[in-house]
KOLVOGU-420102 format. One line per field, with one value per atom (N, C-alpha, C, CB): x, y, z; residue number from 0; atom name; residue in three letters. Coordinates in nm, 4 decimals. Atoms other than C-alpha are relative to their C-alpha. Glycine has a CB too. Example, Ala and Ser with C-alpha at 12.3 -4.5 7.8 and 13.67 -1.06 7.14 Angstrom:
! KOLVOGU-420102
xx <- c(0.0890; 1.2300; 0.0900; -0.0992; -0.0820; 1.3670; -0.0770; 0.0414);
yy <- c(-0.1190; -0.4500; 0.1200; 0.0027; -0.1190; -0.1060; 0.1090; 0.0462);
zz <- c(0.0000; 0.7800; 0.0000; 0.1246; -0.0060; 0.7140; 0.0730; -0.1415);
n <- c(0; 0; 0; 0; 1; 1; 1; 1);
atom <- c(N; CA; C; CB; N; CA; C; CB);
res <- c(ALA; ALA; ALA; ALA; SER; SER; SER; SER);
! end
This chain:
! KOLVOGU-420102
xx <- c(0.1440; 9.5931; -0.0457; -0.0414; 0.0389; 9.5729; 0.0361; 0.1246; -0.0452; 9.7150; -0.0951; 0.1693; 0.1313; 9.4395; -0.1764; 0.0062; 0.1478; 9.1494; 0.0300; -0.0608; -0.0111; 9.3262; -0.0157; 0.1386; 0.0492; 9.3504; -0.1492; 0.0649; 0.1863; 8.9632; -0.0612; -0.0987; 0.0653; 8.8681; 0.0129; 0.0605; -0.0892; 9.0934; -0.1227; 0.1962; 0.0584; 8.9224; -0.1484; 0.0029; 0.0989; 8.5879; -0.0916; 0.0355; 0.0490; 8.5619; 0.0495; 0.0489; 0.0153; 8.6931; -0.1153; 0.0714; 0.1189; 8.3750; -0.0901; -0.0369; 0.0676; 8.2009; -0.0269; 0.1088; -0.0313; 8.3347; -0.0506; 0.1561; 0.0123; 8.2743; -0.1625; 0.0481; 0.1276; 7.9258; -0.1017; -0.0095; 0.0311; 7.8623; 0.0412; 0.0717; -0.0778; 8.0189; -0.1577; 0.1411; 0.1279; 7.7679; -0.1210; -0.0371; 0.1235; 7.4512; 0.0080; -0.0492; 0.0547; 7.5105; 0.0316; 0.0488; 0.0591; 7.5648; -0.0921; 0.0566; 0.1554; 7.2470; -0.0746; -0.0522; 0.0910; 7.0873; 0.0111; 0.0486; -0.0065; 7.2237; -0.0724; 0.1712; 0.1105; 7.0543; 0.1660; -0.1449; -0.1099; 7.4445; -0.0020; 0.0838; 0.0594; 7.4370; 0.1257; -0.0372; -0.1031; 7.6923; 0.0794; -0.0372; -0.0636; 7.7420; 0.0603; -0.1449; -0.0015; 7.9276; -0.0201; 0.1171; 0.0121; 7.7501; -0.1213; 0.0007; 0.1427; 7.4649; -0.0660; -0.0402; 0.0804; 7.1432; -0.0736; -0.0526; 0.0842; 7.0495; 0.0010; 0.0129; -0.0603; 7.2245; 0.0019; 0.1613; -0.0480; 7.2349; -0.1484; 0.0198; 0.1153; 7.0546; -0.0472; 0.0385; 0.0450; 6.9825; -0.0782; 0.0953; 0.0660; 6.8139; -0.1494; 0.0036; 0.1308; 6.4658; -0.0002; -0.0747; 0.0556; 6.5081; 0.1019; 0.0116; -0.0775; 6.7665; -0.1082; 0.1905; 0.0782; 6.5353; -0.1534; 0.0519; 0.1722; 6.1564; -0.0248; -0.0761; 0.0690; 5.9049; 0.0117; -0.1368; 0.0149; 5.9199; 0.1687; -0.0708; -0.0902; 6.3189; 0.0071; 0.0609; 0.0025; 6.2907; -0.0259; -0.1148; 0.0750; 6.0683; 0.0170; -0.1213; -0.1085; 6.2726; 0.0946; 0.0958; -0.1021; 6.5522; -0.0143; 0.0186; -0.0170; 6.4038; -0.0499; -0.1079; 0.0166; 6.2643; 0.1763; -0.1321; -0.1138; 6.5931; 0.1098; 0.0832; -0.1011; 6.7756; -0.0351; -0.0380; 0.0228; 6.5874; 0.0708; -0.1319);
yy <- c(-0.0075; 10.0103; 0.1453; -0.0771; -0.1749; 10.3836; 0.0776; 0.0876; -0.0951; 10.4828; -0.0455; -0.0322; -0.0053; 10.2947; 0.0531; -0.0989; -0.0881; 10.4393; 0.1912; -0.0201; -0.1394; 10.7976; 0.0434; 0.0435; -0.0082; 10.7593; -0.0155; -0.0439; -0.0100; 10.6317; 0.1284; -0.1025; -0.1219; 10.9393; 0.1123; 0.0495; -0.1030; 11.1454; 0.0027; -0.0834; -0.0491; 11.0263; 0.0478; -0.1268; -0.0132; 10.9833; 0.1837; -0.0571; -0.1790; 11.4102; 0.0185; 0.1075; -0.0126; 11.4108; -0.0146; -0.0725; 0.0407; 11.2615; 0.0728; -0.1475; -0.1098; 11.4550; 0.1495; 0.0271; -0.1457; 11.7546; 0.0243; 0.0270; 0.0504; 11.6454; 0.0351; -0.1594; -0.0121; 11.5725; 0.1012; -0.0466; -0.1243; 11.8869; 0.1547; -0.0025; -0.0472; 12.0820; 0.0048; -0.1463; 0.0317; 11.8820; 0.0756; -0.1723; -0.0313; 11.9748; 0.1625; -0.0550; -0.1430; 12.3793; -0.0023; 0.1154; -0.0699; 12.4066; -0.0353; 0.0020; 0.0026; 12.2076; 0.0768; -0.0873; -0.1135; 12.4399; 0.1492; 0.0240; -0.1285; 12.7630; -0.0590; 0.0749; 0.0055; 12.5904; -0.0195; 0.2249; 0.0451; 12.4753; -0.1146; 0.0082; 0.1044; 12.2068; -0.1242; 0.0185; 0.1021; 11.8796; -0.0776; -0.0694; 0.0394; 11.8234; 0.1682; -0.0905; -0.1190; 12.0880; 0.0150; 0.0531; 0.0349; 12.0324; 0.0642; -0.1717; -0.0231; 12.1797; -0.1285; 0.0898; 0.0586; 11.9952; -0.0562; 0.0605; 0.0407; 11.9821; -0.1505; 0.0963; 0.1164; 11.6596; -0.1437; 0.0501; 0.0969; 11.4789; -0.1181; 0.1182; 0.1087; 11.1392; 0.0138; -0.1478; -0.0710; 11.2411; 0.1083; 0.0389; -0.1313; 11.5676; -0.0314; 0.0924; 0.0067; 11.4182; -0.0252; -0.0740; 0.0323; 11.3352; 0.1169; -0.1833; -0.1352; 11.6448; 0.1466; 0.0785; -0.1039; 11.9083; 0.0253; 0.0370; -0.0082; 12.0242; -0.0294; 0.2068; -0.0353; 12.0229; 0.1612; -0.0397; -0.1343; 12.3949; 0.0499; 0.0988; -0.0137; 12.3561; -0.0260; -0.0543; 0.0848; 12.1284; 0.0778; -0.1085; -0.1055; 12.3190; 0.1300; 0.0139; -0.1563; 12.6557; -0.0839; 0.0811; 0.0545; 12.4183; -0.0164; -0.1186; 0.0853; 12.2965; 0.1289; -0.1672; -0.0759; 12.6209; 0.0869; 0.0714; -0.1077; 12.8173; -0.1094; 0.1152; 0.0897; 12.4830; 0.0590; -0.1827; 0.0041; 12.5464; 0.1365; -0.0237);
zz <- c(-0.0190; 3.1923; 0.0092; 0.1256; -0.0217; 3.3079; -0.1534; 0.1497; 0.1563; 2.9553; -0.0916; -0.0799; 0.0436; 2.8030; 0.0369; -0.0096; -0.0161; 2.9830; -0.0418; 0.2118; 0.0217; 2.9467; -0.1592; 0.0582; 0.0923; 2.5853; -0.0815; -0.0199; 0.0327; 2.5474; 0.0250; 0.1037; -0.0352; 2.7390; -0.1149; 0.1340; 0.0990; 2.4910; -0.1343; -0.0587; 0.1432; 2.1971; 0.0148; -0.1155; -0.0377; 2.3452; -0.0253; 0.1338; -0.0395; 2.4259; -0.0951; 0.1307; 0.1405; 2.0602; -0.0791; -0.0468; 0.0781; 1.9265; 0.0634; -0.0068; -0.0951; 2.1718; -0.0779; 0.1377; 0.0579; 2.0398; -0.1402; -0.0045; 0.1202; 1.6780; -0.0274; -0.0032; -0.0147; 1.7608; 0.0099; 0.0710; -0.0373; 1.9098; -0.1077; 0.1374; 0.1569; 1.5817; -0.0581; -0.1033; 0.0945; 1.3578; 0.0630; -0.0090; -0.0223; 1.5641; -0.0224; 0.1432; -0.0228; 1.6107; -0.1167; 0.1017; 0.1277; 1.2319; -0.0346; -0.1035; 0.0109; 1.1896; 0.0435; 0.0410; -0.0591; 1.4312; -0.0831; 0.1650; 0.0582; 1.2134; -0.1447; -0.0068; 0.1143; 0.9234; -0.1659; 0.0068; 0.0473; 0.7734; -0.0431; 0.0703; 0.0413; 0.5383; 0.0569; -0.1736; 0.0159; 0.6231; -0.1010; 0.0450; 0.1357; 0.2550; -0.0673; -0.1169; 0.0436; 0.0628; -0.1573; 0.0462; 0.1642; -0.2969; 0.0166; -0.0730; 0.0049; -0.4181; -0.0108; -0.1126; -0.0305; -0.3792; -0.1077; 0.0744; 0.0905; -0.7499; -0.0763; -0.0842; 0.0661; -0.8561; 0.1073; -0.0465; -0.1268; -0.5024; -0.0008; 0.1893; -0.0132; -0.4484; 0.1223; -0.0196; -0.1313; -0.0827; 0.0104; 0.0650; -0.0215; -0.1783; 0.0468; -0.1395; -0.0330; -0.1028; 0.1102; -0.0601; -0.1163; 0.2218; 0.1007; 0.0303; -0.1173; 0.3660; 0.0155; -0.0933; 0.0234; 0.2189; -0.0276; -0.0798; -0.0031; 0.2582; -0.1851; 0.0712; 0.1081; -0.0362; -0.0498; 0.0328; 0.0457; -0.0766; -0.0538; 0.1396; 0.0116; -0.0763; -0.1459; 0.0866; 0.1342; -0.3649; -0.1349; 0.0107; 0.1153; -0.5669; -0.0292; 0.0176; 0.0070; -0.5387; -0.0899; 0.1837; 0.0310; -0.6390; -0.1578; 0.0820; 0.1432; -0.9658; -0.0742; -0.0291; 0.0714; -1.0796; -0.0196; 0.0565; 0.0589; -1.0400; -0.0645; 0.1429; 0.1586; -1.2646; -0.1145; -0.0445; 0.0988; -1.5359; -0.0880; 0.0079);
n <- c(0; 0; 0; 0; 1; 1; 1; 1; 2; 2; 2; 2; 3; 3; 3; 3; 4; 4; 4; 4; 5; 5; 5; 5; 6; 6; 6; 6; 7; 7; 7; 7; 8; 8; 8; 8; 9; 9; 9; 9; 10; 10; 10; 10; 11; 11; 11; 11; 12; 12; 12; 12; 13; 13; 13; 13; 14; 14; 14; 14; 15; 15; 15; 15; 16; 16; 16; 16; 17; 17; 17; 17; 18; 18; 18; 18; 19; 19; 19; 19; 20; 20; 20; 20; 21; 21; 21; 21; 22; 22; 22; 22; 23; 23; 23; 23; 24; 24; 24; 24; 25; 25; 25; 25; 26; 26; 26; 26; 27; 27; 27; 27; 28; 28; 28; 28; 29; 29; 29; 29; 30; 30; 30; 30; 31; 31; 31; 31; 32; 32; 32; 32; 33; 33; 33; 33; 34; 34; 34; 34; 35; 35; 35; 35; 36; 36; 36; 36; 37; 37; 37; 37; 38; 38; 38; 38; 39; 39; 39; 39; 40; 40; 40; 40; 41; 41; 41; 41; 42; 42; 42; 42; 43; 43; 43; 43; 44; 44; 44; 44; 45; 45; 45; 45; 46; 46; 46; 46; 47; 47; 47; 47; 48; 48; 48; 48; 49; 49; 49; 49; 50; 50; 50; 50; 51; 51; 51; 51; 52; 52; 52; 52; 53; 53; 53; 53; 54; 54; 54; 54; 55; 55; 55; 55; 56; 56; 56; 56; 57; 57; 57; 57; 58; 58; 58; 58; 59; 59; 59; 59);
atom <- c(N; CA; C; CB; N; CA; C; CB; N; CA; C; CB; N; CA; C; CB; N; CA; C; CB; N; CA; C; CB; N; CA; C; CB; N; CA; C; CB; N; CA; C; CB; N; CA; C; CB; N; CA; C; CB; N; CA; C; CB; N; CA; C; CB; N; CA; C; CB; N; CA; C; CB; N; CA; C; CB; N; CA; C; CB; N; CA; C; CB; N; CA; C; CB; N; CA; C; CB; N; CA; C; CB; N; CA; C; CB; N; CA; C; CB; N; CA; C; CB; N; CA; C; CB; N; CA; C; CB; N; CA; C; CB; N; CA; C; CB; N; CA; C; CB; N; CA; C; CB; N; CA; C; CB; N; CA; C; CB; N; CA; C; CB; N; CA; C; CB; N; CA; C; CB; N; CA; C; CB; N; CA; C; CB; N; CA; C; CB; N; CA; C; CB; N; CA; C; CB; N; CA; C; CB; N; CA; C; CB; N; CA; C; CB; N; CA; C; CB; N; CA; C; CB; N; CA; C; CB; N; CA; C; CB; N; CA; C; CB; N; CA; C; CB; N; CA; C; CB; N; CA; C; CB; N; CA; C; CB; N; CA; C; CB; N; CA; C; CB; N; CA; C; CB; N; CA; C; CB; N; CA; C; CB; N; CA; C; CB; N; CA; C; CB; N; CA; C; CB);
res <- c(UNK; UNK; UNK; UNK; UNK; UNK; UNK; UNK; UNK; UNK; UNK; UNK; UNK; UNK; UNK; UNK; UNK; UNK; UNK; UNK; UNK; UNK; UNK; UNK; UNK; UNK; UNK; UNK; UNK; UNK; UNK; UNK; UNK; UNK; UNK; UNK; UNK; UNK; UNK; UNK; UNK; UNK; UNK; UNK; UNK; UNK; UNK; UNK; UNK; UNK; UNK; UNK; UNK; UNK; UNK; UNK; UNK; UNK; UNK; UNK; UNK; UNK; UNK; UNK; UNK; UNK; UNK; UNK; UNK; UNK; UNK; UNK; UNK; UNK; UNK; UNK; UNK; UNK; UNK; UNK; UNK; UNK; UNK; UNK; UNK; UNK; UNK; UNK; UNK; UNK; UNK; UNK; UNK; UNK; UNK; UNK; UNK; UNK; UNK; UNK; UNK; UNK; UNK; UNK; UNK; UNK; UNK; UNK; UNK; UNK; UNK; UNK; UNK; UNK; UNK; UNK; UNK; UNK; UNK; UNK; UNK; UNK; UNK; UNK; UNK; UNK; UNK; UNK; UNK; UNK; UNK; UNK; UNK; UNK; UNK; UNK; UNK; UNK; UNK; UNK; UNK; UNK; UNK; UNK; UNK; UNK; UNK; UNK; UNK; UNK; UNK; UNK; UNK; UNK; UNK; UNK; UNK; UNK; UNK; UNK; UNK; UNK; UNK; UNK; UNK; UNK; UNK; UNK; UNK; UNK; UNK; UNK; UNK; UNK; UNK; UNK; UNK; UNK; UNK; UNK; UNK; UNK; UNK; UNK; UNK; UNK; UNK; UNK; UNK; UNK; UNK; UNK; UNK; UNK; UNK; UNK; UNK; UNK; UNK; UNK; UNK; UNK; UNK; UNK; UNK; UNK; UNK; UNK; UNK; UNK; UNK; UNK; UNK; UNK; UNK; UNK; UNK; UNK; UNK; UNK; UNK; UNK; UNK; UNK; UNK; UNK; UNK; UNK; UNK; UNK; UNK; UNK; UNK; UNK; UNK; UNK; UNK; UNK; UNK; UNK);
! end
């Protein structure tokens, strides 16, 4: 029993940790995908209007 709550804890402050990862590169403005943005089906909803439209002038 004690080796199963010690291991929950274990992973638990793993995901924790994980969690806490993801947000401060969001906060530096770090993307979670490592692809550009020009091809992605997600690009409309990760990136502003002004992102976008930088995006499609420097494709062409």
């Amino acid at each position: 029993m004690l080796g199963t709550i010690l291991i929950s804890v274990f992973l638990a402050g793993i995901v924790a940790l994980i969690i806490m990862k993801l947000w401060k590169d969001k906060k530096k403005g770090k993307a979670s995908c490592c692809g550009g943005c020009a091809h992605c089906s997600m690009c409309g909803i990760c990136r502003t209007a002004q992102t976008l439209s930088s995006l499609k002038v420097s494709d062409k």
